[in-house]
C-alpha positions in Angstrom: 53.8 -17.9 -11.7 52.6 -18.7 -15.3 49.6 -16.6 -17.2 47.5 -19.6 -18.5 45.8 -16.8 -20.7 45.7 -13.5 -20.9 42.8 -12.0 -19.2 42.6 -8.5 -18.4 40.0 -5.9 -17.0 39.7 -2.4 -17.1 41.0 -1.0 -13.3 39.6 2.1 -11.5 42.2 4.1 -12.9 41.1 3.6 -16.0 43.7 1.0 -18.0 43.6 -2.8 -18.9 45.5 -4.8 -15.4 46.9 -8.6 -17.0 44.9 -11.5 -14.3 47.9 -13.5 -13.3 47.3 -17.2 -12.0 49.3 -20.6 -11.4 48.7 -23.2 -14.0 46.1 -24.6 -12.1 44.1 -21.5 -11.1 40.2 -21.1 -11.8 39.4 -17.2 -12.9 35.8 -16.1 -12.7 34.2 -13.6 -13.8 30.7 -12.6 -12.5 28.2 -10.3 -14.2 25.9 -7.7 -13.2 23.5 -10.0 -11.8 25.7 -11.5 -9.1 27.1 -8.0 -8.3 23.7 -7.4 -7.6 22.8 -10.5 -5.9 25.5 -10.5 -3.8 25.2 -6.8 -2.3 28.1 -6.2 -3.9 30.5 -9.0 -2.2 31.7 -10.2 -5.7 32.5 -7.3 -8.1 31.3 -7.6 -11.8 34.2 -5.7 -13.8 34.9 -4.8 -17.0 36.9 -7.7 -19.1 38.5 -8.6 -22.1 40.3 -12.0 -23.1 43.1 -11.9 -25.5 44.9 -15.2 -27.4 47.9 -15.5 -26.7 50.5 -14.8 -29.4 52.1 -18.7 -29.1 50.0 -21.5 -28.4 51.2 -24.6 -25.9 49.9 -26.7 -23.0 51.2 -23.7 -20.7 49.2 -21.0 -21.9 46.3 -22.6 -23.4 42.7 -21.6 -21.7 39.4 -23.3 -21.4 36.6 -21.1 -21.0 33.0 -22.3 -19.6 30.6 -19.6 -19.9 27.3 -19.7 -18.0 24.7 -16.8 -18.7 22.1 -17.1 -15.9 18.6 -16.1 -16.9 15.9 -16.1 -14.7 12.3 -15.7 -15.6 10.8 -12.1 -16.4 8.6 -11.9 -13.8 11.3 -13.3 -10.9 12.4 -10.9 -8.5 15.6 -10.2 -7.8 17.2 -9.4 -4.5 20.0 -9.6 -2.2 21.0 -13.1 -1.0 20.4 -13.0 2.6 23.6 -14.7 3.1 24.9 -11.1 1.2 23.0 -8.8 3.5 25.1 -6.1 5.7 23.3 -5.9 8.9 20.2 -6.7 7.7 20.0 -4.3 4.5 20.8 -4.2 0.6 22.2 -1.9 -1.5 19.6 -2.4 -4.2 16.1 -2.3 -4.1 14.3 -6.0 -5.4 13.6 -5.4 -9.3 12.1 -7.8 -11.3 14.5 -9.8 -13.9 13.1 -7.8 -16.7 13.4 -4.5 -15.0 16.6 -5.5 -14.5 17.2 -6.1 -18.6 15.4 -3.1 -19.4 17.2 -0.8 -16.8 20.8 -2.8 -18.7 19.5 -2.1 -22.5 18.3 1.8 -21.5 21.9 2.5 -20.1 23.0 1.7 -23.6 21.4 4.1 -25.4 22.7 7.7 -25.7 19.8 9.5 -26.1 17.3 7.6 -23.6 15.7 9.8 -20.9 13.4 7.3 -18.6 12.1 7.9 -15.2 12.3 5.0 -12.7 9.2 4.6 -12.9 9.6 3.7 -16.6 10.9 0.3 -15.5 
């Protein structure tokens, strides 16, 4: 096994864990919103990407980023594929109560109410 790049995340015990793949593994990352969209089937984590300290065709990495953003007014719930026995883990939000709810967890001294959203 060969580390194409070095991409890390931040574990549950709290420390950086190296991603190790074969030269011709895919590694994805998914975001807050798939977490969400998919009831929790595909885990968004906390990442980081470091160069590596030598550069050549076996450690080189191509990165393809893709920020979905769906209108403000579009709701946002579970995939049905993604449902466990019928049922979500999240209640539908709309997309911009989902950004606002993401920005208010941000700030330090923020006190809203869920209604706020």
């Amino acid at each position: 096994m060969i580390a194409c790049f070095f991409f890390c995340y931040w574990n549950t015990q709290g420390a950086w864990k190296d991603v190790i793949s074969d030269h011709y593994d895919f590694v994805v990352n998914v975001g807050d919103l798939m977490q969400r969209w998919t009831n929790d089937r595909f885990k968004s984590t906390r990442h980081r990407v470091v160069n590596s300290p030598t550069f050549d065709k076996y450690n080189r990495r191509q990165s393809m980023a893709f920020f979905g953003n769906p209108n403000a007014n579009a709701v946002i719930s579970t995939f049905d594929s993604c449902l466990q026995n019928g049922k979500s883990k999240y209640e539908p939000i709309t997309f911009l109560q989902f950004l606002q709810s993401k920005h208010h967890s941000t700030q330090t001294h923020y006190d809203y109410q869920k209604n706020d959203l």
